[in-house]
N, C-alpha and C positions, 0 to 999 in steps of 0.2 A: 563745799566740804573739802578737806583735805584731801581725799581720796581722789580727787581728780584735779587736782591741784600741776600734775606732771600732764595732763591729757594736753591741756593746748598748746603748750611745745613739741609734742611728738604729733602733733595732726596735721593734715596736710589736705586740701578742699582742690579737688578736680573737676571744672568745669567738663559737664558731656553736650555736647551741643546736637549730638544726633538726637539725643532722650532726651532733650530741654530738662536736663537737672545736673545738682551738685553732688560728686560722694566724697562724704568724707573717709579719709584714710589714716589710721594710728598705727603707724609704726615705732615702737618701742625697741628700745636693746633690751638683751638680754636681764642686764641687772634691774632695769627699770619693769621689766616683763614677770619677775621674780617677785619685785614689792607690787606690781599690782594685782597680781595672785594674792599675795599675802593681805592685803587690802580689803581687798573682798569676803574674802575667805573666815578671816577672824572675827568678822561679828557674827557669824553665821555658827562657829564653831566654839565659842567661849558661853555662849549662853548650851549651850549642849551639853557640854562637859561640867558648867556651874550643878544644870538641872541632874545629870546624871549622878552627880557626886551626894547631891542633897538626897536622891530616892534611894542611894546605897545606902547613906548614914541613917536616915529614918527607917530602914528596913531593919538595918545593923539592931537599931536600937530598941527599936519593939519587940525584934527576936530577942533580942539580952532582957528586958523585963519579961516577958511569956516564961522564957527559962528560968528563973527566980522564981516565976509564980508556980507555974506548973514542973514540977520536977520529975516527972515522969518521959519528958521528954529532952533530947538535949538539945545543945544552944545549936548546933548546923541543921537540926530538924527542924526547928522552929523556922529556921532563914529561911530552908526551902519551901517549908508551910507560906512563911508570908510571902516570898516572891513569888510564889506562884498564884497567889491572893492578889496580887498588884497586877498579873502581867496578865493573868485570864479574866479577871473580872468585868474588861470593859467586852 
């Protein structure tokens, strides 16, 4: 994967001979400490913001036809009606 494409450059393997084992050690700079934050982080965070964006809009959108339909109530009544419908129902 790309993501670890800088890893075995910054790694460094220290024999322990007391413990009969290897550790290994990633010392990264700063800059490279930065993108691998970044690395990690964005695919964790883009599908989050994708899904967020879509339950806004579909909520958006159901509260704008409800208000068309029923006019007795208005279009931010209806939002609160349905997120509250989305966020307690489970």
């Amino acid at each position: 994967c790309v993501s670890f494409l800088h890893d075995p450059i910054h790694r460094y393997l220290i024999d322990d001979d007391e413990e009969q084992r290897t550790w290994r050690i990633v010392h990264f700079t700063p800059n490279i400490g930065i993108c691998n934050s970044f690395i990690n982080i964005f695919p964790l965070i883009v599908p989050f913001g994708l899904k967020l964006i879509s339950v806004m809009s579909i909520i958006g959108s159901i509260a704008k036809r409800r208000a068309s339909v029923k006019k007795q109530n208005s279009y931010m009544e209806h939002i609160k009606k349905q997120f509250r419908k989305q966020t307690f129902d489970y």
